[in-house]
C-alpha atoms as an extended CHARMM CRD file, in Angstrom:
* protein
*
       175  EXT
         1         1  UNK       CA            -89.1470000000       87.9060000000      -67.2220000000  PROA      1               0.0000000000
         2         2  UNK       CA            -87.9710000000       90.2420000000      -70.0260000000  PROA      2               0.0000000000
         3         3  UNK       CA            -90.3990000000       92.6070000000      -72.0160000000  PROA      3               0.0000000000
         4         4  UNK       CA            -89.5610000000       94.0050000000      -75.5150000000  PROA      4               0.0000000000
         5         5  UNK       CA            -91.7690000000       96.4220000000      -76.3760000000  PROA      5               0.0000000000
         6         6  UNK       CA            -91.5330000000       98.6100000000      -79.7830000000  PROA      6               0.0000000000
         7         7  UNK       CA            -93.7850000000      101.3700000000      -80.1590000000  PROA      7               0.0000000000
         8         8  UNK       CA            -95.3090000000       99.5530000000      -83.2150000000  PROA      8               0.0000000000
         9         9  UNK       CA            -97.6740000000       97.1080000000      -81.9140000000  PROA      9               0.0000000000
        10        10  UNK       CA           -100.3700000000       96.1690000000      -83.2450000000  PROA      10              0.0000000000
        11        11  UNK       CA           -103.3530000000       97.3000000000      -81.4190000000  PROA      11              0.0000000000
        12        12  UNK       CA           -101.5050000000       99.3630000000      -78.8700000000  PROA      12              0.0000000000
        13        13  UNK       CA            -98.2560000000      101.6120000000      -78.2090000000  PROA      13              0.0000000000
        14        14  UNK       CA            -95.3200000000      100.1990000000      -76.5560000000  PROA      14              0.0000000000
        15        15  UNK       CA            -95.4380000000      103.5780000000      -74.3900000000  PROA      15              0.0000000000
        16        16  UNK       CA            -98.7930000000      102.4940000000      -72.9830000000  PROA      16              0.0000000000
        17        17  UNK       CA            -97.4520000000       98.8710000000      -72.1730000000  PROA      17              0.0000000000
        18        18  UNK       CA            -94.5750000000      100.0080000000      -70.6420000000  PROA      18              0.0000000000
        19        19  UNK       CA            -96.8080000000      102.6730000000      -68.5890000000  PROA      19              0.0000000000
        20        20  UNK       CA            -99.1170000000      100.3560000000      -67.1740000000  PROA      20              0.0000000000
        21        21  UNK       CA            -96.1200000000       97.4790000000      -66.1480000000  PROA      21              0.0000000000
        22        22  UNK       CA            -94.4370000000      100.1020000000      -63.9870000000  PROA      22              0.0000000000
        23        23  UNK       CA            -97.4960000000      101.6050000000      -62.8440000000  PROA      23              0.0000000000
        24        24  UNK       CA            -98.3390000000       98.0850000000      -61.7040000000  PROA      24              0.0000000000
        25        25  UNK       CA            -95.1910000000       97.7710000000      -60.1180000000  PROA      25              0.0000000000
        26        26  UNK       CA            -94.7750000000       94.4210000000      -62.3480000000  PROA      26              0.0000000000
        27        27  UNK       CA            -91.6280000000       92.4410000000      -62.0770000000  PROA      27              0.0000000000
        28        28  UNK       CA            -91.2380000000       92.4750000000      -65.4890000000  PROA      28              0.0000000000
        29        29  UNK       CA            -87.6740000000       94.0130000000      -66.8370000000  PROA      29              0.0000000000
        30        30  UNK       CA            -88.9410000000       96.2820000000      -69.9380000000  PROA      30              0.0000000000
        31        31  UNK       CA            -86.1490000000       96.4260000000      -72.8610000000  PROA      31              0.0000000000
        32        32  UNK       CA            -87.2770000000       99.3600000000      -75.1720000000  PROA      32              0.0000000000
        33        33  UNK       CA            -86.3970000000       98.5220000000      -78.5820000000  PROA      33              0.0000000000
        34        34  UNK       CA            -87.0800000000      101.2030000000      -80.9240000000  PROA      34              0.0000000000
        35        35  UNK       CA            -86.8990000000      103.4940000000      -84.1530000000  PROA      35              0.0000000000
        36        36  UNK       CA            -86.9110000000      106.8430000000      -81.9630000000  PROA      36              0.0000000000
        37        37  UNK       CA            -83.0950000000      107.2870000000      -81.7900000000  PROA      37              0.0000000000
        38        38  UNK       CA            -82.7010000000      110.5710000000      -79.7710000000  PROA      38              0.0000000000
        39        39  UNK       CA            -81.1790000000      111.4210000000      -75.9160000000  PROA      39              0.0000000000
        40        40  UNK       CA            -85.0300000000      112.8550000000      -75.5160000000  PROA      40              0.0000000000
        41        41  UNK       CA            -86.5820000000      109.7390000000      -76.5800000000  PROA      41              0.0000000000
        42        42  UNK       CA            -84.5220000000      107.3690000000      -74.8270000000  PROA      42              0.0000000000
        43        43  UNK       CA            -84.7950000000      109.7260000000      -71.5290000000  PROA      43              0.0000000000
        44        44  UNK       CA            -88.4470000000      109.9060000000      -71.9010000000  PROA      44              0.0000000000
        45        45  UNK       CA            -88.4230000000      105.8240000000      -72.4800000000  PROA      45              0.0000000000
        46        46  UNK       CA            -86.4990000000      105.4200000000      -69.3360000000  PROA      46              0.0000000000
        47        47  UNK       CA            -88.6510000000      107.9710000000      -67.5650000000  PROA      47              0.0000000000
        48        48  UNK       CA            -91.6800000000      105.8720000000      -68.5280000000  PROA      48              0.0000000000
        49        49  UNK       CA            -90.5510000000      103.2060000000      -66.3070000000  PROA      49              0.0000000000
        50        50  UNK       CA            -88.3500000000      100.9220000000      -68.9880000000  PROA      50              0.0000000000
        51        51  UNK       CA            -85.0730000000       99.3350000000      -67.1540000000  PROA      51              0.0000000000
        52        52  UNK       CA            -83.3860000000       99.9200000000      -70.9990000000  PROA      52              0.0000000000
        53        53  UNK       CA            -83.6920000000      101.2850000000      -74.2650000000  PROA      53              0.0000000000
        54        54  UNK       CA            -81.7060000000      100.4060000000      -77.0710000000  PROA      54              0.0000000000
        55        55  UNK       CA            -82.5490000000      102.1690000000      -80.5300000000  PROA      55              0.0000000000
        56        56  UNK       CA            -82.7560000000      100.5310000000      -83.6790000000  PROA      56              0.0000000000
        57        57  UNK       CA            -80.6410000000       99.3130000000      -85.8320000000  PROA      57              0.0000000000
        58        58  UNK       CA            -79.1400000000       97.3660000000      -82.9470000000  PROA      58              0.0000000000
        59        59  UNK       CA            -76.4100000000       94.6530000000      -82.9110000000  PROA      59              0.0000000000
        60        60  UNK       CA            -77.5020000000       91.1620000000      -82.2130000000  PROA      60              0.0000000000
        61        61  UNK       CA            -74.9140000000       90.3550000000      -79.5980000000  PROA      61              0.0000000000
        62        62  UNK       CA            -75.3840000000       93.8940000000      -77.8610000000  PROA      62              0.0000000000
        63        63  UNK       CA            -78.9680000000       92.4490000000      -77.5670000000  PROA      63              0.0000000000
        64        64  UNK       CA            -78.1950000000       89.5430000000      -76.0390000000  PROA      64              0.0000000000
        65        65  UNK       CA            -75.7120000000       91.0550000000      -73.5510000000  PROA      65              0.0000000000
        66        66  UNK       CA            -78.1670000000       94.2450000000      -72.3260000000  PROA      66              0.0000000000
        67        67  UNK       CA            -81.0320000000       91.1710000000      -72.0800000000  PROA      67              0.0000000000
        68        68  UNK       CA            -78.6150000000       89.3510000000      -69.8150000000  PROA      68              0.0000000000
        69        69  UNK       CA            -77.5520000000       92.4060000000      -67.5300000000  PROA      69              0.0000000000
        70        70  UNK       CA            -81.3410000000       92.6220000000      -66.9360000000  PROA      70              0.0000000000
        71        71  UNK       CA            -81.7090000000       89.5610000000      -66.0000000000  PROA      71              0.0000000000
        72        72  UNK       CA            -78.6820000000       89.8110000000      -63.6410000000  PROA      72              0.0000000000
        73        73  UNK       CA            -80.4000000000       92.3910000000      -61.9340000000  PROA      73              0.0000000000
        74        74  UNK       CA            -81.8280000000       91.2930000000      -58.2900000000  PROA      74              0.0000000000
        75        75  UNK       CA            -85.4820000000       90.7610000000      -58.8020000000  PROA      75              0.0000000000
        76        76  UNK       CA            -88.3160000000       92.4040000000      -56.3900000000  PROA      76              0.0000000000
        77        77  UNK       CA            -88.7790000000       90.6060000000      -53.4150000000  PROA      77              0.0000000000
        78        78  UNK       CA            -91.4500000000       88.2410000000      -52.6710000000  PROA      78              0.0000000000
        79        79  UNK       CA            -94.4530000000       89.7950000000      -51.3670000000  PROA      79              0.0000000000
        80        80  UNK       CA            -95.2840000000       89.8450000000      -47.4020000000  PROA      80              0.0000000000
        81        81  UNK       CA            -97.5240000000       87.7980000000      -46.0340000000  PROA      81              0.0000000000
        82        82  UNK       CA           -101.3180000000       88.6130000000      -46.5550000000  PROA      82              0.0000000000
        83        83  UNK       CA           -103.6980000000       88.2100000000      -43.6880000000  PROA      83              0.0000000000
        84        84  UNK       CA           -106.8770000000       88.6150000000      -42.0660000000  PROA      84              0.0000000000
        85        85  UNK       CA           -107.8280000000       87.8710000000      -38.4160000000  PROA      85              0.0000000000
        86        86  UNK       CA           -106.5800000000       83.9890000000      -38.2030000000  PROA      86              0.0000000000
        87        87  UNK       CA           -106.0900000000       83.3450000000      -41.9470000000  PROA      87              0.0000000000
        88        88  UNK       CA           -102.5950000000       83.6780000000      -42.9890000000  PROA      88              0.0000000000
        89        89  UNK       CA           -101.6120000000       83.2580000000      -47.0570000000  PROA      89              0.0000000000
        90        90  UNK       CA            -97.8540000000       83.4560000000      -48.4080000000  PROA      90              0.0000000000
        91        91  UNK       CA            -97.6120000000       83.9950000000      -51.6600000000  PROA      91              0.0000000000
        92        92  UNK       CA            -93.4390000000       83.4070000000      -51.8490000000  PROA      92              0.0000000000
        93        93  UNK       CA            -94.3500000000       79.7850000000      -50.1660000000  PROA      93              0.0000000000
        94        94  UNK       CA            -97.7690000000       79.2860000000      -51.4400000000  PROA      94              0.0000000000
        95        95  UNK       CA            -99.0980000000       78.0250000000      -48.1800000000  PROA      95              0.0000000000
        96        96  UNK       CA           -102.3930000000       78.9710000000      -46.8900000000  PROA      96              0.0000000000
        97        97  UNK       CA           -103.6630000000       78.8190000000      -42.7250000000  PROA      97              0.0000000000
        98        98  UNK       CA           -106.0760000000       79.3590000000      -40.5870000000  PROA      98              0.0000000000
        99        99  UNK       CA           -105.3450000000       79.6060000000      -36.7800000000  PROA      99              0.0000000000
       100       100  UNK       CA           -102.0420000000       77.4710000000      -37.0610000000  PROA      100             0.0000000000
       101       101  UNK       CA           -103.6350000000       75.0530000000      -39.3530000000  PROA      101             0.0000000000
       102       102  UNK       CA           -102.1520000000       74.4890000000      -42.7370000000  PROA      102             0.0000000000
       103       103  UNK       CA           -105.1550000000       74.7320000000      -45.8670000000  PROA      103             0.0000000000
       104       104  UNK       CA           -105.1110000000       72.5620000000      -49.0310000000  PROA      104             0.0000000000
       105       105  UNK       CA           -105.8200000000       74.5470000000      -51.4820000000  PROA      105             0.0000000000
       106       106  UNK       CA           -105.8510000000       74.1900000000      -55.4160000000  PROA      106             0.0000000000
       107       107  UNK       CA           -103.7310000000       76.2890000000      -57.5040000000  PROA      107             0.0000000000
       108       108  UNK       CA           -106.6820000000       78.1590000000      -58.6840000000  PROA      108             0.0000000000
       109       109  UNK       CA           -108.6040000000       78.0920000000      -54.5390000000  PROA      109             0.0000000000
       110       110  UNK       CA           -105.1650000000       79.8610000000      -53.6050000000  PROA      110             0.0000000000
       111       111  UNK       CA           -105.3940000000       82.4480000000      -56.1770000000  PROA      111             0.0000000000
       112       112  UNK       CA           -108.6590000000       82.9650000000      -55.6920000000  PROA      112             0.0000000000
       113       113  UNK       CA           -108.3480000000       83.7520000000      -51.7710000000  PROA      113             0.0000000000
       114       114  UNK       CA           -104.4900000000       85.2990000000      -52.2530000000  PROA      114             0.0000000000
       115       115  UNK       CA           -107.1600000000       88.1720000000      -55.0420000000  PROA      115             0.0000000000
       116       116  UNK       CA           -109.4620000000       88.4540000000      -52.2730000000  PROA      116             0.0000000000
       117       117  UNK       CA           -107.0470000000       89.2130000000      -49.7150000000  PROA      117             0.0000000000
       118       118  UNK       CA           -105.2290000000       91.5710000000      -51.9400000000  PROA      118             0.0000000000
       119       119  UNK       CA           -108.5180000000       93.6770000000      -52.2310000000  PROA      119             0.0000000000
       120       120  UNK       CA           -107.7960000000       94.6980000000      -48.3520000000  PROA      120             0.0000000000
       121       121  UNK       CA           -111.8730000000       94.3570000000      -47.9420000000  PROA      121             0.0000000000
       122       122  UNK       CA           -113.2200000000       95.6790000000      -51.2320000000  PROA      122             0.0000000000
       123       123  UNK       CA           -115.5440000000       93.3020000000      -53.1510000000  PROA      123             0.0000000000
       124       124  UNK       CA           -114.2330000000       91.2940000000      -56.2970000000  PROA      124             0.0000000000
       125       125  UNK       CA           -116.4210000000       90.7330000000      -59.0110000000  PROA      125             0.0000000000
       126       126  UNK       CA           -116.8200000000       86.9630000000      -59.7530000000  PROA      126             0.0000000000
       127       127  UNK       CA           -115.6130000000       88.5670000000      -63.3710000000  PROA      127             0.0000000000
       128       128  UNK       CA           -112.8320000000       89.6080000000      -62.2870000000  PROA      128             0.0000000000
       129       129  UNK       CA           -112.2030000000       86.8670000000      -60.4630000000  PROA      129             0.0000000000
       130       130  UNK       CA           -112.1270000000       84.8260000000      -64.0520000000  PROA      130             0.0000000000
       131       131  UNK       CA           -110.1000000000       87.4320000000      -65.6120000000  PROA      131             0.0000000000
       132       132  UNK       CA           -107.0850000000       87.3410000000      -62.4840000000  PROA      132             0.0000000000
       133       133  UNK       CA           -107.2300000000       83.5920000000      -61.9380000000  PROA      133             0.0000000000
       134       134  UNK       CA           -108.3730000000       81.6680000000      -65.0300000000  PROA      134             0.0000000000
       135       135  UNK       CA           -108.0830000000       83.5380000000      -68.1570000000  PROA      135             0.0000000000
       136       136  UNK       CA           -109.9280000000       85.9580000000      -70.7990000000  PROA      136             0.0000000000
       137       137  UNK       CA           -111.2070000000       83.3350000000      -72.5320000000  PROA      137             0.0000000000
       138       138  UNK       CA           -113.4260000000       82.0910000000      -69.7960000000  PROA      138             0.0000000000
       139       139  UNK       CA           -116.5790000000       81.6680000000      -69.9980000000  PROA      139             0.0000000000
       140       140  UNK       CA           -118.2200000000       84.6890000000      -68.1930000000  PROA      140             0.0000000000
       141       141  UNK       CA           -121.2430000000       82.7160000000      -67.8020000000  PROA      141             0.0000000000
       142       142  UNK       CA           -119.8110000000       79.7110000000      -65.9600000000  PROA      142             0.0000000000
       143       143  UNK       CA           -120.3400000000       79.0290000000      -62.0940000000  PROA      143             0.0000000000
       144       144  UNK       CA           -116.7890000000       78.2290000000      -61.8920000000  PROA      144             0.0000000000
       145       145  UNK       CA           -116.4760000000       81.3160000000      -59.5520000000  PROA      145             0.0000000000
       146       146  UNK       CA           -119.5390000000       80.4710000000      -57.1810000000  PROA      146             0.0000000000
       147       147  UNK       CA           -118.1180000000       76.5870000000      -57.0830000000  PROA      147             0.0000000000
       148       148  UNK       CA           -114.6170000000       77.7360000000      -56.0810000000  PROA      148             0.0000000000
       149       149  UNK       CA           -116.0140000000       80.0180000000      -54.0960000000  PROA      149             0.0000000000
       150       150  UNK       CA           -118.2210000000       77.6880000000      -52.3650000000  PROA      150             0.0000000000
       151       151  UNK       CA           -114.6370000000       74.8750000000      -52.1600000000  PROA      151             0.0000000000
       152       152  UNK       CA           -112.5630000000       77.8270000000      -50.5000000000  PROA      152             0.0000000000
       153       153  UNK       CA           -115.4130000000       78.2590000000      -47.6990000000  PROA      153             0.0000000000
       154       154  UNK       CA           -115.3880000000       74.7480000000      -46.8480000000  PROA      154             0.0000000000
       155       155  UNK       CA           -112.2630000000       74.2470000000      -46.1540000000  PROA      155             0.0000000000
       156       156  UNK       CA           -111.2880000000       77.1870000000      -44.5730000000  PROA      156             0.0000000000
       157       157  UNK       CA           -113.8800000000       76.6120000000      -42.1910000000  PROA      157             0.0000000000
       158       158  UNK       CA           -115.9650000000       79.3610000000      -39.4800000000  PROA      158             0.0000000000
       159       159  UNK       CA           -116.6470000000       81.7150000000      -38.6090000000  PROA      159             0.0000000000
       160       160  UNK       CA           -116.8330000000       82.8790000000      -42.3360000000  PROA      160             0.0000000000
       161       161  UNK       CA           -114.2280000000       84.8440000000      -43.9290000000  PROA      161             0.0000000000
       162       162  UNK       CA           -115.2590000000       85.3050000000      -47.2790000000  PROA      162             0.0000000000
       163       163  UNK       CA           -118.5100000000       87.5080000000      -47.9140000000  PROA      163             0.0000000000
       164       164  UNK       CA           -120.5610000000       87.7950000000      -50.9100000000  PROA      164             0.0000000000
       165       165  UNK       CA           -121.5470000000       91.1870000000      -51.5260000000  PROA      165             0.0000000000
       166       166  UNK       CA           -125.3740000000       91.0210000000      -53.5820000000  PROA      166             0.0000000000
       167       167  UNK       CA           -124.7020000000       91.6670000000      -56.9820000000  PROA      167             0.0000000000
       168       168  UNK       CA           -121.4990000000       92.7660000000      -56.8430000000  PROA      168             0.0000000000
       169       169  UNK       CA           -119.1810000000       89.8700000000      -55.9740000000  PROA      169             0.0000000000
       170       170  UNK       CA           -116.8320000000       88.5050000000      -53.1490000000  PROA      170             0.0000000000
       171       171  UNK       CA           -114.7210000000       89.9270000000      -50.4070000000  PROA      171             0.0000000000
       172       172  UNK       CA           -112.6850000000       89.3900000000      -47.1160000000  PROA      172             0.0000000000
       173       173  UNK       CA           -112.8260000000       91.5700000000      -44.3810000000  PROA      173             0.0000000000
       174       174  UNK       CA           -115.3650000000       93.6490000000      -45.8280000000  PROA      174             0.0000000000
       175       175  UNK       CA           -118.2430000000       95.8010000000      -43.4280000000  PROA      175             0.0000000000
């Protein structure tokens, strides 16, 4: 996936968004596109974590050829295996088990328990739970959480993996 960001957003600079993709280590490939025309800026762009910067006024077709080199580029590899005592999730194959046995799980069950895992036994608010798997516009007062919650232990069975943590949420491998 390609980002374009401009440093003219509404709400928010295109700095900041850039900062906070590479800081995440996101896949994304960010394509400055911007006013600021100097060496510094573009250096300082770059340095930011942006894969390319090209100032404005640009030339459509140079557009189109720098957004095709980036997406030439070899993209990050998929992420390792996640795990916890006999429960095995791969994100790459989207396959969840538990000692040897293969889970069905729901798109939204397997991101719920591919968060959890990714907390490496900190607790997950059932909030952000809702903003990671389903979206912002969620209903923060829903039980959606607590009934996916309550799916995901069923079928992955005992002894219990997943732990709810009083009044702060949900984890795996917590204590």
């Amino acid at each position: 996936m390609t980002w374009w960001c401009s440093t003219d957003l509404p709400g928010t600079r295109g700095d900041d968004i850039c900062r906070t993709l590479a800081a995440g280590r996101s896949a994304s490939r960010i394509l400055m596109l911007t006013a600021a025309r100097s060496v510094r800026d573009r250096v300082e762009g770059l340095g930011l974590g942006a894969d390319d910067y090209l100032p404005k006024p640009f030339d459509f077709a140079e557009l189109v050829a720098r957004i095709q080199a980036l997406g030439r580029r070899p993209g990050v590899p998929p992420p390792a295996a996640l795990a916890y005592r006999d429960l095995t999730v791969d994100p790459a194959r989207r396959t969840a088990t538990r000692a040897g046995r293969r889970i069905a799980l729901t798109p939204k069950e397997f991101a719920v328990l591919e968060c959890l895992l990714r907390a490496d036994g900190l607790p997950v608010s059932a909030e952000e739970l809702l903003r990671r798997v389903w979206d912002e516009a969620a209903d923060p007062f829903t039980t959606t959480v607590k009934t996916t919650i309550g799916r995901l232990r069923a079928k992955l069975g005992g002894p219990p993996v997943i732990e709810t943590v009083r009044e702060t949420g949900y984890r795996i491998g917590g204590s």
